[in-house]
VEXROMAR-6097 format. One record per residue (C-alpha): x, y, z; residue number from 1; residue in three letters. Coordinates in Angstrom, 2 decimals, decimal comma, always signed. Layout:
N
xx|yy|zz|num|residuo
X|Y|Z|NUM|ALA
...
This chain:
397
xx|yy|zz|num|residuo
+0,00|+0,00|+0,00|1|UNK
+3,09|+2,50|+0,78|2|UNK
+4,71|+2,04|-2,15|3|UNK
+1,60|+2,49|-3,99|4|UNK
+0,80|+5,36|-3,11|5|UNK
+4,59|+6,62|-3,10|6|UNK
+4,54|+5,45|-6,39|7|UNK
+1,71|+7,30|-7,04|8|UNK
+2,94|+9,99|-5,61|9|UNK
+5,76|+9,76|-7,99|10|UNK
+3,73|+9,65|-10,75|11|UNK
+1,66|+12,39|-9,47|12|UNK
+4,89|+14,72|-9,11|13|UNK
+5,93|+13,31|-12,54|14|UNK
+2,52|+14,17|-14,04|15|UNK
+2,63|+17,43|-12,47|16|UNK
+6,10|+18,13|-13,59|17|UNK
+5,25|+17,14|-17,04|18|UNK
+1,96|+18,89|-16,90|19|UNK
+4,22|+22,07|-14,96|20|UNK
+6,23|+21,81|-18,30|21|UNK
+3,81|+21,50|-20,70|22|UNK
+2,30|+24,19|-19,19|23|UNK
+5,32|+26,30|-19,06|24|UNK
+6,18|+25,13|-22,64|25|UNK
+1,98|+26,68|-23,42|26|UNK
+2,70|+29,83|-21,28|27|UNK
+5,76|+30,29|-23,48|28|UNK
+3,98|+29,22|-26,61|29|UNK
+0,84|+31,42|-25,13|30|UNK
+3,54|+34,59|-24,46|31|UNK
+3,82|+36,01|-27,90|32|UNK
-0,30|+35,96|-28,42|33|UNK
-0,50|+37,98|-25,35|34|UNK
+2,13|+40,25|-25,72|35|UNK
+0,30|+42,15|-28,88|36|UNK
-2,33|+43,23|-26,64|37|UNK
+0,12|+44,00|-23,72|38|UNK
+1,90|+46,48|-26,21|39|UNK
-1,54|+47,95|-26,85|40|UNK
-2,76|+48,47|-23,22|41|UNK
-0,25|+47,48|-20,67|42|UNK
+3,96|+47,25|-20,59|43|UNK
+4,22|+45,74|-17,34|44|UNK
+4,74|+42,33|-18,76|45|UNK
+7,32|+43,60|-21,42|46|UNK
+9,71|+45,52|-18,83|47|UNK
+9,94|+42,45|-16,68|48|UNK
+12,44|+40,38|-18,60|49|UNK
+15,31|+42,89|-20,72|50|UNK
+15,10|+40,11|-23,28|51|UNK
+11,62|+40,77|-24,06|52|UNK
+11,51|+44,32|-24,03|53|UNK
+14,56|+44,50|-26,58|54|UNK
+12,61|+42,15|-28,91|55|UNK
+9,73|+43,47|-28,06|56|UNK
+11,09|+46,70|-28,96|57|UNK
+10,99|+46,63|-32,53|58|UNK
+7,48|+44,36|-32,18|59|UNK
+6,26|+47,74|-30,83|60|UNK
+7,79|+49,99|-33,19|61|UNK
+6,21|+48,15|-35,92|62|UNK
+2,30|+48,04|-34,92|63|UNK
+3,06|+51,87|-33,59|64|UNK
+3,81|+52,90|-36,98|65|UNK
+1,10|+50,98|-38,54|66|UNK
-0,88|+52,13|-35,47|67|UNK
+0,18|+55,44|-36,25|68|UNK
-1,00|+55,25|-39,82|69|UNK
-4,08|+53,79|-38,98|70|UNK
-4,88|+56,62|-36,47|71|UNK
-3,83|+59,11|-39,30|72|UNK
-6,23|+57,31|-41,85|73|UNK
-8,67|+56,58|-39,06|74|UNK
-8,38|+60,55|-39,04|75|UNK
-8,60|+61,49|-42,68|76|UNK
-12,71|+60,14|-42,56|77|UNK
-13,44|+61,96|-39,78|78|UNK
-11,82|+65,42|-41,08|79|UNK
-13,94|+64,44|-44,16|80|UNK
-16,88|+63,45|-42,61|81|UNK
-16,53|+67,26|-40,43|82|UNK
-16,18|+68,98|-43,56|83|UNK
-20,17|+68,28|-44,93|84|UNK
-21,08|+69,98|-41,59|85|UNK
-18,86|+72,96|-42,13|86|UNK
-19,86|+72,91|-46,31|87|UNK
-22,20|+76,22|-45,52|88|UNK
-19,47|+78,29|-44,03|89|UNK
-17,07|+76,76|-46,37|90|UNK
-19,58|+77,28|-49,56|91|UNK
-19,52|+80,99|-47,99|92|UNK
-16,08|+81,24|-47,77|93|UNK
-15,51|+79,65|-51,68|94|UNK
-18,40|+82,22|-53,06|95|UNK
-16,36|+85,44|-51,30|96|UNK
-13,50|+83,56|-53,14|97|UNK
-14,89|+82,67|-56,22|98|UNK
-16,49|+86,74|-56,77|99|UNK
-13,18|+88,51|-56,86|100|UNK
-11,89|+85,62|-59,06|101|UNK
-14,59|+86,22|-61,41|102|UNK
-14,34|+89,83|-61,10|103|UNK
-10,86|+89,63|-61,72|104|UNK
-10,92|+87,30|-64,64|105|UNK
-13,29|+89,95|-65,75|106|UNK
-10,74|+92,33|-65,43|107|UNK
-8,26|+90,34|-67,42|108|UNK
-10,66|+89,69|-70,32|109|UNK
-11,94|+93,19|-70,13|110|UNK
-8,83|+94,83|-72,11|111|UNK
-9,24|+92,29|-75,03|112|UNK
-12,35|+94,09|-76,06|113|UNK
-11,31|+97,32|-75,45|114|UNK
-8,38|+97,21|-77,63|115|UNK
-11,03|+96,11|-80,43|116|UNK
-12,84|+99,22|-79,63|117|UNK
-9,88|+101,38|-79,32|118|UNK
-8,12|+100,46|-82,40|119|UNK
-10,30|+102,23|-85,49|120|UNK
-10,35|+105,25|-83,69|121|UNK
-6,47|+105,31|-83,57|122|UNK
-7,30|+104,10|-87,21|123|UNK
-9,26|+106,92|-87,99|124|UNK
-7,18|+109,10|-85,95|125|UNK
-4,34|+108,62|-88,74|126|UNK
-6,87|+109,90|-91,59|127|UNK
-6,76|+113,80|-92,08|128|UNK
-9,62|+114,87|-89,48|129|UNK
-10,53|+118,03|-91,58|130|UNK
-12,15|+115,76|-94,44|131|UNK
-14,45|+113,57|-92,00|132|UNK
-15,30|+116,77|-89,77|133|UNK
-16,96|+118,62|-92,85|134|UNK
-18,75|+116,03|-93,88|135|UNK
-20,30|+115,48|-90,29|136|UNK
-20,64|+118,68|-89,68|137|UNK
-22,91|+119,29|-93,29|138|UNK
-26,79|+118,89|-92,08|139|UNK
-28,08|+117,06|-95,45|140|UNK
-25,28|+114,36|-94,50|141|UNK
-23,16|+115,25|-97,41|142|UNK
-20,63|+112,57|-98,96|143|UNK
-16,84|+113,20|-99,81|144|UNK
-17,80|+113,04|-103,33|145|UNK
-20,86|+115,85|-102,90|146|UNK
-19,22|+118,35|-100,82|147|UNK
-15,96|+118,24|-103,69|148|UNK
-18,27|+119,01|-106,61|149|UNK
-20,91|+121,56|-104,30|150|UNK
-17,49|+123,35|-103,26|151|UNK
-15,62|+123,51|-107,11|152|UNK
-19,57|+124,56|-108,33|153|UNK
-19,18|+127,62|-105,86|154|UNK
-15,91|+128,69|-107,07|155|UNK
-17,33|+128,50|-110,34|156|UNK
-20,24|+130,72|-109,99|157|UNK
-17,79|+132,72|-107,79|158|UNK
-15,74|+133,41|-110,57|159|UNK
-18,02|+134,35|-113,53|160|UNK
-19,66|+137,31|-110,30|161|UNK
-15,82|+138,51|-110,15|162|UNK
-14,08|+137,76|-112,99|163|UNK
-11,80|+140,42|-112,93|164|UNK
-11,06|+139,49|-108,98|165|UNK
-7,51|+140,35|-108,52|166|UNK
-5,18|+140,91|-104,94|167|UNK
-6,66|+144,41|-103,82|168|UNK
-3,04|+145,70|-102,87|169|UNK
-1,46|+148,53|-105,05|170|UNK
+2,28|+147,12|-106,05|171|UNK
+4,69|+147,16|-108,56|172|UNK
+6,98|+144,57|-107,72|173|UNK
+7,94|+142,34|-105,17|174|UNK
+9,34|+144,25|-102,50|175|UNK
+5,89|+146,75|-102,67|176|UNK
+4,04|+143,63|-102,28|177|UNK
+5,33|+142,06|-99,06|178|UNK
+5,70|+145,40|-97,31|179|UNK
+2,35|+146,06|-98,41|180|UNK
+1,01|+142,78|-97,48|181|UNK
+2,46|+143,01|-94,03|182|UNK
+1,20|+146,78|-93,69|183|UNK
-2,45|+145,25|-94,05|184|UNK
-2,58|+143,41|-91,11|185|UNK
-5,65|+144,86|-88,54|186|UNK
-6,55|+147,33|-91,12|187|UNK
-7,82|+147,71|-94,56|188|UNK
-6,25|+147,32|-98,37|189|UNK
-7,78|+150,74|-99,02|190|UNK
-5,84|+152,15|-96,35|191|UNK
-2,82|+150,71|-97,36|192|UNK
-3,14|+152,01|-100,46|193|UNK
-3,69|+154,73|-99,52|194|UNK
-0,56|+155,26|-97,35|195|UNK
+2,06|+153,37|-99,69|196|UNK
+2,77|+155,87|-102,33|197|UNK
+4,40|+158,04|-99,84|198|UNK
+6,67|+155,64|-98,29|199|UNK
+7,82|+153,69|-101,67|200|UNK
+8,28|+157,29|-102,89|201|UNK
+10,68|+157,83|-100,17|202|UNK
+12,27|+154,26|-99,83|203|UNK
+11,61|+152,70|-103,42|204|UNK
+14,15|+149,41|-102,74|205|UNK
+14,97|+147,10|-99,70|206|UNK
+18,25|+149,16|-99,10|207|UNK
+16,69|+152,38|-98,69|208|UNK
+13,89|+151,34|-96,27|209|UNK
+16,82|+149,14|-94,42|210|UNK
+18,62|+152,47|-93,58|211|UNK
+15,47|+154,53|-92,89|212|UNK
+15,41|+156,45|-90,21|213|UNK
+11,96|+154,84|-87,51|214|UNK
+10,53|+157,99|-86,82|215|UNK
+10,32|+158,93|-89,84|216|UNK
+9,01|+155,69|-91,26|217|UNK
+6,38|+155,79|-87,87|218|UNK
+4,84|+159,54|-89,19|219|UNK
+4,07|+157,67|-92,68|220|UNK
+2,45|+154,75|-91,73|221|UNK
+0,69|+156,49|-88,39|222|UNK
-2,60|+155,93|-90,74|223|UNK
-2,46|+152,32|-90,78|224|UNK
-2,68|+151,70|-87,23|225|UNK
-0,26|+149,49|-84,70|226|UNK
+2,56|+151,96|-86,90|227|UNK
+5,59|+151,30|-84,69|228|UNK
+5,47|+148,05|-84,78|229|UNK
+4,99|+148,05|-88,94|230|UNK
+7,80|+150,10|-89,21|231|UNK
+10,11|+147,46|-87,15|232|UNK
+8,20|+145,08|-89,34|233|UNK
+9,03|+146,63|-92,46|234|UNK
+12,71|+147,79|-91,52|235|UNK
+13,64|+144,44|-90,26|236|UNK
+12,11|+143,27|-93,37|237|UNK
+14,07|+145,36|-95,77|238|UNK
+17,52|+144,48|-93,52|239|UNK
+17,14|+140,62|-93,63|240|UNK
+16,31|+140,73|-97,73|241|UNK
+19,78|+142,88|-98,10|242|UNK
+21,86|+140,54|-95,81|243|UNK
+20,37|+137,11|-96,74|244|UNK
+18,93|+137,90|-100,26|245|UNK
+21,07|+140,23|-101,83|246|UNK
+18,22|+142,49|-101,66|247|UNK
+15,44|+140,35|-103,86|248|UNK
+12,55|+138,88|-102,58|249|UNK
+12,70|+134,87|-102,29|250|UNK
+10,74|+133,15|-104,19|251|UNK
+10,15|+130,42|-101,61|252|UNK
+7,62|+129,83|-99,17|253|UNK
+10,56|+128,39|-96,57|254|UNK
+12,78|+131,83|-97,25|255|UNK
+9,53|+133,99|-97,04|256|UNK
+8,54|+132,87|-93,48|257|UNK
+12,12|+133,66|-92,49|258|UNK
+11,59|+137,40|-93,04|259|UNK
+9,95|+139,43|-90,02|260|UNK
+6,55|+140,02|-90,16|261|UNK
+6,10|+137,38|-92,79|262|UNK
+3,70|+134,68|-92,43|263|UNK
+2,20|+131,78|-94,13|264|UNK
-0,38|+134,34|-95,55|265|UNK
+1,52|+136,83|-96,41|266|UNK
+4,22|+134,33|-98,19|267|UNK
+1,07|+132,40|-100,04|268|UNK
+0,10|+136,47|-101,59|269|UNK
+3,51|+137,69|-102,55|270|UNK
+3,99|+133,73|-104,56|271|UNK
+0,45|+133,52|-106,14|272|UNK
+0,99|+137,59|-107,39|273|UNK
+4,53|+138,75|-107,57|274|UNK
+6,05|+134,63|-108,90|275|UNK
+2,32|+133,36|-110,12|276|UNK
+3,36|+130,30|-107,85|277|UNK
-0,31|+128,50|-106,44|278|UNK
-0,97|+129,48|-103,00|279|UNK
-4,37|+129,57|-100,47|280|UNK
-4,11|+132,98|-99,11|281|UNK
-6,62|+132,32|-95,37|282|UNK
-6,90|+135,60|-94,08|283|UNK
-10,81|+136,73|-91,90|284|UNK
-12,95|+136,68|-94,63|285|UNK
-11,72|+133,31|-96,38|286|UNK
-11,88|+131,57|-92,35|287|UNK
-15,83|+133,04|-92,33|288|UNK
-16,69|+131,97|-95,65|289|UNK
-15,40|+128,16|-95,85|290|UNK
-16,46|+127,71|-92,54|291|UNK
-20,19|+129,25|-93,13|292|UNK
-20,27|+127,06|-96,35|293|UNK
-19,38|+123,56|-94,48|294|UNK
-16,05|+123,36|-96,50|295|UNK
-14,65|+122,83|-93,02|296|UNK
-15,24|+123,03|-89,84|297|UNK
-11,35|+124,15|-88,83|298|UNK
-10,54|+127,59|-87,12|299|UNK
-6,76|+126,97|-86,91|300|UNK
-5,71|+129,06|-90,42|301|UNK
-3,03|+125,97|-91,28|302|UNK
-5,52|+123,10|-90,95|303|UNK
-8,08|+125,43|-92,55|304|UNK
-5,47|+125,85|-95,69|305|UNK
-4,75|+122,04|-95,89|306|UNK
-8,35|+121,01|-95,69|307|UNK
-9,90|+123,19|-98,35|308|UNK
-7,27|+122,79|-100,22|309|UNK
-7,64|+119,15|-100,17|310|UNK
-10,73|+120,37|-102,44|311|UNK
-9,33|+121,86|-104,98|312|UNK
-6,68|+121,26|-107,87|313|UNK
-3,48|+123,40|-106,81|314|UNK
-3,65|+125,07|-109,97|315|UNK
-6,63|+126,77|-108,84|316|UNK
-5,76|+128,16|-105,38|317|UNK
-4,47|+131,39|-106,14|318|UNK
-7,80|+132,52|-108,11|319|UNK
-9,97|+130,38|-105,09|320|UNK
-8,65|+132,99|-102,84|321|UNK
-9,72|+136,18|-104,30|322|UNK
-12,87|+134,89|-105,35|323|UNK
-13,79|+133,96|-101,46|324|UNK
-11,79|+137,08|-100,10|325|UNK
-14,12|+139,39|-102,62|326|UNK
-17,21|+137,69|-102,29|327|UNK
-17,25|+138,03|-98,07|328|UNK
-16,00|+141,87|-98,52|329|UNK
-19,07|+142,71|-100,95|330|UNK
-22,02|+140,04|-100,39|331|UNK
-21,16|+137,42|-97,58|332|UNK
-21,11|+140,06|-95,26|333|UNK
-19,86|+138,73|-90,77|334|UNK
-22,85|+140,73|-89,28|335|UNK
-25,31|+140,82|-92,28|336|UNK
-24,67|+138,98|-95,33|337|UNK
-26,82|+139,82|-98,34|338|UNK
-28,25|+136,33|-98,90|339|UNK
-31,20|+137,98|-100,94|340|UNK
-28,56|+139,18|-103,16|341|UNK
-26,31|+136,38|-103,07|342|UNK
-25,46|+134,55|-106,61|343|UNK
-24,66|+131,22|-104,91|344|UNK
-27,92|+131,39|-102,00|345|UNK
-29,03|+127,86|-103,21|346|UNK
-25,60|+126,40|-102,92|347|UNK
-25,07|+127,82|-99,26|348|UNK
-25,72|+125,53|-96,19|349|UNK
-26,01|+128,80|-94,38|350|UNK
-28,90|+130,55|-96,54|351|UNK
-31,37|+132,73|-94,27|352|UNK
-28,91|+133,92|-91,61|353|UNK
-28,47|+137,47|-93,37|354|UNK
-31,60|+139,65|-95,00|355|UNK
-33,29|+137,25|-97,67|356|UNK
-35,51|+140,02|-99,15|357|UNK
-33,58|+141,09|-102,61|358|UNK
-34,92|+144,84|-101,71|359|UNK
-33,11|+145,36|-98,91|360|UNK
-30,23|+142,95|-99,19|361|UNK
-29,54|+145,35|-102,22|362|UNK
-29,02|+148,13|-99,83|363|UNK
-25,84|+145,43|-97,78|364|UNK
-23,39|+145,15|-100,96|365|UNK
-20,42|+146,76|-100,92|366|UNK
-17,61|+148,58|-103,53|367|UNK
-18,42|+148,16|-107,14|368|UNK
-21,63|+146,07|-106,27|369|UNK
-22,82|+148,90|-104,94|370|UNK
-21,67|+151,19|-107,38|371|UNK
-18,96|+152,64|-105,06|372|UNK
-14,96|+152,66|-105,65|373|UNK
-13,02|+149,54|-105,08|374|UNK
-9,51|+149,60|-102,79|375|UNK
-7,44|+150,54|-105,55|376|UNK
-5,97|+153,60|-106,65|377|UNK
-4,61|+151,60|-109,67|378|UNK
-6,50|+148,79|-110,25|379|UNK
-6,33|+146,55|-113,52|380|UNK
-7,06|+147,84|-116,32|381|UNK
-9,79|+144,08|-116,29|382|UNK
-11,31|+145,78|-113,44|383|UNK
-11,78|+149,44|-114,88|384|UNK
-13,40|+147,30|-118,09|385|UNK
-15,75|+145,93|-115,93|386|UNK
-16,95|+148,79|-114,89|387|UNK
-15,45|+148,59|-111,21|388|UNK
-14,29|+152,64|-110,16|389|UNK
-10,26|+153,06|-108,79|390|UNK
-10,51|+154,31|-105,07|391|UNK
-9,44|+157,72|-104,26|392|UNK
-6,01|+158,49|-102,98|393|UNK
-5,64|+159,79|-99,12|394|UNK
-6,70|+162,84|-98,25|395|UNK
-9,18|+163,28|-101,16|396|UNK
-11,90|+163,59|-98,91|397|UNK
């Protein structure tokens, strides 16, 4: 019976050593299943043996990066699931956005059609303006075409009225006729005329009047008006043609407008009358007159002279210009033109602003229309055949 049971008892402690092994053997076997949820919660297990922990060490580095990543994607959903629930603040946000982009893409695209816009009026800007003005300005809408052929029809009729039309200045060369011409600003041909004889008596050449004495040259032309500043005209005048010109008048329009007191007008009178060279002589009555007829509408005397002459073969400007200049000092009157009297009243834009009754515009004309004396003291002998009367010299009441 003892050694039964001592036998049994050694089987017993054998079984329970085996079974202590077998279980130890498990609980090792059984360690590595519970360390991953040891690294997860608790590390109590894991510091107890240094082994462990140092291969546990890169177990846990492992899951915490994949941890880590799992958190961050774990993440990601929930940031996108918060956005829908911030979408009206956001959509709020984007639309503030979203104007100024749209304004501003405006902005960019906005040039592109205003370059379209802006480039025909540089276009047109190239084109001479004076053209396109007149035929705007013309009420009945005239074309290019119309207001060349109304215009060269005027200067037709213009010249069978004054066919003896001629520059109202007294002169007998070419020197007479520039001092002349320059005397005749602010006043009138007739008074020039009128005054002249004396001083060409007394200086006949360039020389003579370059050495005059001013005072004495001031007493002569005291009639004309503004006289001491003609006679430095007309001294300085005479002194540039003897030291540049060898004492002849140019025949130039570039040496002309050199000399003092000398113009483009002035230069366009002496080379139309004195070297029969063509010339647009714009003076008051020829700015009036092209203006009142819709020939332009220009007030600067240059772009007036390029845009009527634009109209007009250059042959003809000389004889354009004193058929204007005579027609506004005897019928196209500034204050009261004679349009009952007026040969050309149904080509004139302007017809009815003067006295339309042929009675009494009869009773408005001027020099020979009137039956009164021209400018000249020695007109053409033309003018004298048409029956026109030479004015009387100064002094002659």
């Amino acid at each position: 019976m003892g050694e039964q049971i001592s036998d049994g008892g050694r089987r017993t402690a054998k079984a329970a050593k085996t079974a202590a092994a077998g279980g130890s053997a498990s609980a090792k076997k059984a360690a590595p299943a519970r360390k991953a949820p040891a690294k997860k919660g608790t590390a109590k297990k894991a510091t107890a043996k240094k082994p462990a922990a140092k291969k546990a060490a890169p177990a846990r580095k492992a899951p915490a990066k994949k941890g880590t990543v799992k958190k961050a994607t774990a993440k990601k959903p929930a940031a996108k699931k918060a956005a829908p629930a911030r979408e009206p603040a956001a959509k709020k946000a984007s639309a503030r956005k979203a104007a100024p982009a749209k304004s501003s893409a405006a902005l960019k695209k906005a040039p592109a059609p205003r370059k379209q816009v802006v480039a025909p009026k540089k276009a047109t800007a190239s084109v001479p303006a004076a053209p396109a003005k007149t035929v705007a300005a013309h009420p009945r809408g005239e074309s290019r075409t119309a207001l060349v052929r109304r215009a060269r029809r005027i200067n037709r009729e213009l010249a069978e009225v004054y066919p003896y039309a001629h520059p109202e200045l007294d002169f007998e060369n070419p020197f007479q006729l520039v001092v002349a011409t320059v005397l005749s600003a602010q006043t009138t041909d007739l008074r020039v005329n009128q005054t002249t004889p004396a001083l060409f008596a007394k200086y006949p050449t360039p020389e003579d009047l370059a050495a005059a004495d001013p005072e004495e040259v001031e007493e002569i032309l005291r009639p004309t008006g503004f006289f001491r500043a003609k006679t430095k005209s007309v001294i300085g005048l005479s002194k540039a043609l003897v030291e540049q010109f060898g004492g002849e008048v140019p025949g130039r329009l570039e040496d002309l407008v050199k000399l003092p007191g000398v113009g483009r007008k002035t230069a366009f009178v002496v080379l139309g009358n004195a070297f029969g060279r063509p010339g647009i002589t714009v003076d008051t009555h020829f700015q009036r007159l092209v203006r009142r007829w819709k020939w332009t509408d220009e007030t600067d005397p240059d772009k007036i002279e390029a845009a009527v002459g634009a109209l007009f073969p250059k042959s003809d400007w000389t004889d354009l210009s004193h058929h204007v200049i005579w027609h506004g000092r005897r019928i196209c009157h500034a204050r009261k033109p004679a349009c009952g009297a007026c040969p050309i009243a149904p080509l004139c834009p302007a017809y009815g602003e003067g006295e339309t009754d042929p009675e009494k515009a009869k009773k408005l004309l001027k020099y020979e229309k009137a039956g009164q004396p021209g400018q000249r003291l020695k007109p053409p002998q033309a003018y004298l055949d048409a029956g026109g009367r030479a004015a009387p010299p100064l002094g002659a009441g």
